[in-house]
N, C-alpha and C positions, 0 to 999 in steps of 0.2 A: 558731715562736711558739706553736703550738698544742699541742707537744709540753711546751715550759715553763712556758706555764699550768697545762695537766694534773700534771707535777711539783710545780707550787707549789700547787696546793689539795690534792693526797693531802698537802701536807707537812702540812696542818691537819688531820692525823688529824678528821676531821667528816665523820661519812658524809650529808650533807645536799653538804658540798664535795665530796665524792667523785664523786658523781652529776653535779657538773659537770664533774669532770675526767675522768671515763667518756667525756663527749660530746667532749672536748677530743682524746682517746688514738682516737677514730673518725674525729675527722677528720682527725688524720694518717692514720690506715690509708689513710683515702678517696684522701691524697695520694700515699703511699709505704706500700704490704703490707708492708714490706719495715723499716723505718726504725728504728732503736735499737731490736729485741725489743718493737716496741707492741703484738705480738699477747700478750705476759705484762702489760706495764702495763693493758691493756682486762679482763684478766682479774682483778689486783691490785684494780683500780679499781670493777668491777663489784663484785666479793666486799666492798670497804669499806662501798660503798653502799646494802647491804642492810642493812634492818630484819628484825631475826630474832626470832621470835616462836615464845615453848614455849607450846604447848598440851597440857593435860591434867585428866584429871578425878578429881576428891576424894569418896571416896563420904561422907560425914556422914551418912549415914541408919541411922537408931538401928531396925534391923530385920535379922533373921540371911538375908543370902541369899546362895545358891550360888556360889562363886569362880568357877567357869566362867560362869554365867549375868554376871555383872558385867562379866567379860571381853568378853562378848560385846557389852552395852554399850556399854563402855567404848571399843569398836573404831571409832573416828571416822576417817576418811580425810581426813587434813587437807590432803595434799599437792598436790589438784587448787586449791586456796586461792594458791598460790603464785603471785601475777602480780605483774609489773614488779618494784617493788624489795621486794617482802614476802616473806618465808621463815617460813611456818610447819614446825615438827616436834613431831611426839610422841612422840618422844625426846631424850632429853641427848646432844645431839653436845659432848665436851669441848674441841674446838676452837672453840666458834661462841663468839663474845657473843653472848646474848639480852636484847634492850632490853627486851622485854618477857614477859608471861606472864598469859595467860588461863586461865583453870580453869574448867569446870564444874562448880557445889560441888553434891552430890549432896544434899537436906537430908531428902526422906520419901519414903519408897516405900510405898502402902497399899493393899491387896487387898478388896474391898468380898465379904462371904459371899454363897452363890450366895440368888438371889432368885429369888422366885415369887409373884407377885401374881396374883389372881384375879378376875374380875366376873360376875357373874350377870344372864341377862336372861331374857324368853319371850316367842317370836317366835307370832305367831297366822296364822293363817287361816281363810277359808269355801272351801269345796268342796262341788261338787254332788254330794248321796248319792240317787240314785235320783229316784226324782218323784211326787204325787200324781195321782188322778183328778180334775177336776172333776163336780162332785154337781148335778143338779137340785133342787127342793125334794122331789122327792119320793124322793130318796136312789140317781137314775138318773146313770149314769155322760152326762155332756153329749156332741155331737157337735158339730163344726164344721157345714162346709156341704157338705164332701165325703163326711162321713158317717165321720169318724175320731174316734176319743175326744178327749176335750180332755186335756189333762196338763198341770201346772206340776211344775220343777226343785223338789228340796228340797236343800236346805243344812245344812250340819252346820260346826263351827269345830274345825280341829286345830290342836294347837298343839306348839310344842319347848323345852325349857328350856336355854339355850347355857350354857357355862362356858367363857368364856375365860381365858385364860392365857399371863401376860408376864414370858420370863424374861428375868434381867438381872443381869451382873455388868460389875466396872470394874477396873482397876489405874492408879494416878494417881504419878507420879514429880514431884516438887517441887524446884525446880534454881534455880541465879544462873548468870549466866555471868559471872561478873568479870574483868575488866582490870586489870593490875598495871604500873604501870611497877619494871622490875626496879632502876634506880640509886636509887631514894629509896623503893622497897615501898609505893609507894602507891596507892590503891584509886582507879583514873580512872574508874571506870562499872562498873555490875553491873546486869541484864538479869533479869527472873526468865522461866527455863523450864519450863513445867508439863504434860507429856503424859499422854495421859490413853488407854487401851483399852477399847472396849467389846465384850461380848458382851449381845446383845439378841436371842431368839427370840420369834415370839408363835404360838400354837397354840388350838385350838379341839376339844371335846368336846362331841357333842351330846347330852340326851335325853329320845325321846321321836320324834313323828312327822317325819322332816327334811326332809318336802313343806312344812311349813308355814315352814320357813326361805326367806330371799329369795335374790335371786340371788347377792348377796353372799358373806353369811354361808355359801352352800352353796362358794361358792370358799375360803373360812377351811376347806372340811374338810379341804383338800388339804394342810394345816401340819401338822407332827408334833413334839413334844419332842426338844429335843435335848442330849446328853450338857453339863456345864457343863464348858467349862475350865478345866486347873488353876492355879494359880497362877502357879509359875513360866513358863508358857507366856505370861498375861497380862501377866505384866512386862517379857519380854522384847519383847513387842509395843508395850506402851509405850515399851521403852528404842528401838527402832528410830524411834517416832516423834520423840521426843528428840532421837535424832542428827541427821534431818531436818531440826527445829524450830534445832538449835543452829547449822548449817551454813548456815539460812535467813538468822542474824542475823549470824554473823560476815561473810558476805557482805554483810549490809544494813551493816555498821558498817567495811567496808574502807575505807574513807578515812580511819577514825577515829587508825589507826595506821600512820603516815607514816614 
């Protein structure tokens, strides 16, 4: 019985019926390993029942960059995606039907010029510089009780003038992820992906006396400029978050395509 059920839903070529006749082709095995070649029907059955899904990405971004760098991109590992009845590839296998087809349309890729912004501040202080005598009126240096001169601390103000400095650049990738059903080319859903890299140093130049800096500002001395990266290094830092970003959502949207 459960082997004729399974024959008569594969006959309804419908891989939603396939999926029941998968279950139908298991539990003869469960009955008989052995029984009319059910280990090729489990296999027929399962292969029907997949939903196959082409993934790939379309660069659209109106900016010249490197074939290999886009390669590198473009290198999504779709295959760990593949559970229960879903088959992704990112490749054209010419035997598969794919119901469907997700793209990642690639729409701006944009390099922000190296930046350096500036602030100015002046950090003060008092410090004790030496000390006066205490005077009588009659211009006699004073004594305590022990018979030592009297003396007060004098004070003086230094001060430091800082010049910080904040460097900062970005590379930003501007993406859809759309959904296609492949029989009628229709647009089911599209996702915007927007990755973005930064580079951000901050450094400090003093001058002037740098006792009169706080405790703080004396740890900012320890900061030094640093080289700006170049472009294509920041893209490709972008594109890695992308692939992250993209892998996040087709996960999040697995149910979406059955």
């Amino acid at each position: 019985y459960a082997y004729a059920m399974g024959e008569e839903l594969m006959a309804k070529n419908d891989r939603m019926e396939a999926r029941k006749a998968y279950s139908y082709f298991k539990e003869v095995k469960s009955y008989d390993p052995n029984f009319k070649e059910v280990d090729e029907k489990i296999i027929l059955a399962q292969k029907a029942g997949l939903t196959n899904i082409f993934f790939r990405i379309e660069d659209k971004a109106e900016v010249l960059v490197p074939q290999q760098m886009m390669e590198q991109i473009q290198n999504i590992d779709v295959n760990d995606l593949d559970k229960g009845w879903v088959n992704y590839d990112s490749y054209i296998d010419t035997n598969t039907l794919y119901h469907y087809s997700v793209i990642l349309s690639v729409k701006l890729i944009e390099v922000t010029p190296d930046n350096v912004a500036k602030t100015h501040s002046v950090e003060k202080k008092e410090i004790q510089d030496g000390f006066d005598y205490v005077l009588d009126a009659n211009g006699n240096v004073k004594k305590d009780s022990l018979g030592n001169d009297i003396k007060i601390p004098k004070y003086k103000t230094i001060q430091c003038n800082v010049t910080r400095y904040h460097q900062t650049k970005s590379a930003r990738i501007t993406s859809n992820l759309e959904y296609y059903d492949n029989a009628t080319d229709e647009l089911m859903k599209s996702e915007p992906v927007v990755s973005e890299s930064l580079f951000e140093n901050r450094y400090v130049l003093p001058l002037g006396n740098i006792e009169a800096l706080s405790p703080e500002t004396q740890q900012e001395l320890n900061t030094k400029p640093l080289p700006f990266p170049y472009d294509d290094a920041m893209i490709i830092q972008a594109g890695e978050i992308m692939k992250a970003m993209t892998k996040e959502i087709l996960v999040k949207n697995k149910e979406f395509l059955k």
